[in-house]
C-alpha positions as CSV (number, residue, x, y, z in Angstrom):
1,X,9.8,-17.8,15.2
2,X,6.5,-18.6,13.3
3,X,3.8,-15.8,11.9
4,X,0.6,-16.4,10.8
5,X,0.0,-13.5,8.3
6,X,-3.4,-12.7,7.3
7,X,-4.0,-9.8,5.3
8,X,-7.5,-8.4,6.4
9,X,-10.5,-5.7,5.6
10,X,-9.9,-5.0,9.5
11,X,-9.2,-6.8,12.9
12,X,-10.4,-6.6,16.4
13,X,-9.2,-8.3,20.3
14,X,-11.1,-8.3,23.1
15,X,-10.2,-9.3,26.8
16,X,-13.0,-9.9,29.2
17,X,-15.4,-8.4,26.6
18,X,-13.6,-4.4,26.4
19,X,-12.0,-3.8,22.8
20,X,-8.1,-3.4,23.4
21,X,-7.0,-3.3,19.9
22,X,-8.6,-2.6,16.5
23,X,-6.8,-2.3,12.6
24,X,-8.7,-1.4,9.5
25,X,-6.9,-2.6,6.0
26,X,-3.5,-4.5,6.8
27,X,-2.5,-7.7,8.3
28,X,-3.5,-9.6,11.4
29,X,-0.3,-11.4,12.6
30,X,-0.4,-14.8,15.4
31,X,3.0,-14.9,16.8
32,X,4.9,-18.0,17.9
33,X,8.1,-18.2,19.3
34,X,10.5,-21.0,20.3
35,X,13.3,-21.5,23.2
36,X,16.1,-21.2,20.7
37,X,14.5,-17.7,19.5
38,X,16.5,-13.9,19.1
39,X,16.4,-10.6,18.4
40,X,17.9,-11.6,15.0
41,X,14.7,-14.0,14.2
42,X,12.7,-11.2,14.7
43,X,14.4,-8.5,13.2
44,X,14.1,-10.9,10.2
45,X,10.3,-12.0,10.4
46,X,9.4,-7.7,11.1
47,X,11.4,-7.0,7.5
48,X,10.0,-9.6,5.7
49,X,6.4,-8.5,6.9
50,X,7.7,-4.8,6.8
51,X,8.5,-5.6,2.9
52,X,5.9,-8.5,1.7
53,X,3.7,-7.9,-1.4
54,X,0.8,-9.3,-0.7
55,X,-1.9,-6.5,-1.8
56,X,-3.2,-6.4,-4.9
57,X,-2.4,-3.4,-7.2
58,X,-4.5,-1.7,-10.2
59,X,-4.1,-4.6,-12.5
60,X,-5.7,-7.7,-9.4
61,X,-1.7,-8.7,-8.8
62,X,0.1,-8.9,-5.5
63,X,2.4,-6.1,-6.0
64,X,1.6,-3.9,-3.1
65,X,3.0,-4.1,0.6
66,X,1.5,-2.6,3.4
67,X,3.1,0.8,2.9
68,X,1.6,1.2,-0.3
69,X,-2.0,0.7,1.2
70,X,-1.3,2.4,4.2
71,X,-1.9,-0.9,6.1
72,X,-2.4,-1.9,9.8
73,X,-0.9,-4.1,11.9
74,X,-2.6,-6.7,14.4
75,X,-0.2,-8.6,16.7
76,X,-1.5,-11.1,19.0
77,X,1.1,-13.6,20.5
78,X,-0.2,-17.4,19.6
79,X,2.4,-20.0,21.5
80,X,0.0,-23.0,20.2
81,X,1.2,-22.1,16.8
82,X,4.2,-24.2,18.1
83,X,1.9,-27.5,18.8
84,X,2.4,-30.7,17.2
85,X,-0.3,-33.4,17.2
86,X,1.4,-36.0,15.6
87,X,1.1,-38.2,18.1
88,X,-2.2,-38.8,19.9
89,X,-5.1,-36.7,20.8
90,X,-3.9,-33.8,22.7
91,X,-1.2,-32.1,21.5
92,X,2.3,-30.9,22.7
93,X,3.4,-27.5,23.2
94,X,7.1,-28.5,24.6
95,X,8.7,-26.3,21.3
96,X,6.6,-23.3,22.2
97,X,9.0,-20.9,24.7
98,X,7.8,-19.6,28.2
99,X,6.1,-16.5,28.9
100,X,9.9,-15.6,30.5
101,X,10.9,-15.4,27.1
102,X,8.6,-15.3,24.5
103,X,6.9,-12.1,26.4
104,X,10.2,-10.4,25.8
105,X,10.6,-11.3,21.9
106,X,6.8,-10.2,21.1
107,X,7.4,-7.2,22.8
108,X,10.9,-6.5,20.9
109,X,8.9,-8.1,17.4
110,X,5.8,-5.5,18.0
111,X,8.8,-2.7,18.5
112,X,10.5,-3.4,15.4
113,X,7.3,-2.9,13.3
114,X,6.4,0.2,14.9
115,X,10.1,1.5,14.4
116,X,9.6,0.4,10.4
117,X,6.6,3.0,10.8
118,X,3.6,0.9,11.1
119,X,0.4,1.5,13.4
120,X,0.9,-1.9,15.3
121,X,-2.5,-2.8,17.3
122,X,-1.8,-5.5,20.0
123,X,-3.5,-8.4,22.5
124,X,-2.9,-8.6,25.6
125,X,0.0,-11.0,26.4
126,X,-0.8,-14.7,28.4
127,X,-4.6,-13.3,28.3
128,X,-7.7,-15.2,27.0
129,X,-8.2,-13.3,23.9
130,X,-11.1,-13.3,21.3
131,X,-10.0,-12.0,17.9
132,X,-12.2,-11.0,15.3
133,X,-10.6,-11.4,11.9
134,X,-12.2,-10.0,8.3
135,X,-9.9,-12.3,6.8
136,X,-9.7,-10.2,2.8
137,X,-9.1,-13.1,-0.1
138,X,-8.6,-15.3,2.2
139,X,-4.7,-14.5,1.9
140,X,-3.6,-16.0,4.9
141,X,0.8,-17.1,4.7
142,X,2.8,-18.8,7.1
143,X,6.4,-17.3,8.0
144,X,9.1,-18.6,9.8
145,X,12.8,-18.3,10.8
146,X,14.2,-21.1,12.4
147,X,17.1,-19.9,15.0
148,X,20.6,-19.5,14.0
149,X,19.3,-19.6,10.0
């Protein structure tokens, strides 16, 4: 399971033009998941996000996480985050998992965060999606658990 975590000043998706999800201050999180994927990769990848330091504090370090600001979550479920173009010009997406079961693994990754207390925004699964990203840095971090680690 792969995360793209961007913190951000705020974050927006829209689906056939109508806003369906806004955050202010937080994190704005693409979402990838594999074939080999569980519950237990993302019960890790929602505490790691639940617990990262990645806001700055009174003295400009990272020392704050997202309960400390009173930050936001943005989900939005990103299966080309599992492309690979090594090899020629259009790339593969055979590691990304089907909707059959990638669908179920956002919705139980999305759950965990709001169980950890967090306003979690969403997109709309398998829909054409623009996001609008204040991207605030840019801090922008790349998680992942591979299954069975």
């Amino acid at each position: 399971m792969r995360a793209l975590l961007q913190r951000v000043s705020s974050a927006a998706v829209r689906v056939d033009g109508r806003k369906i999800g806004h955050i202010e201050k937080g994190f704005c999180i693409l979402l990838g998941v594999t074939h080999a994927d569980t519950r237990k990769e993302a019960d890790w990848l929602a505490a790691k996000i639940a617990g990262i330091r990645l806001f700055e504090d009174d003295a400009g370090k990272m020392n704050l996480g997202l309960q400390d600001v009173g930050g936001e979550l943005l989900v939005i479920s990103q299966f080309t985050l599992y492309g690979d173009a090594r090899k020629g010009r259009r790339p593969s997406f055979i590691e990304a998992s089907r909707p059959e079961h990638s669908e179920p693994m956002y919705s139980y990754f999305v759950e965990k965060l709001r169980e950890a207390g967090f306003k979690v925004a969403t997109g709309q699964f398998g829909a054409d999606m623009k996001v609008e990203i204040h991207n605030d840095g840019p801090v922008t971090l790349m998680l992942e658990r591979e299954a069975g680690s």
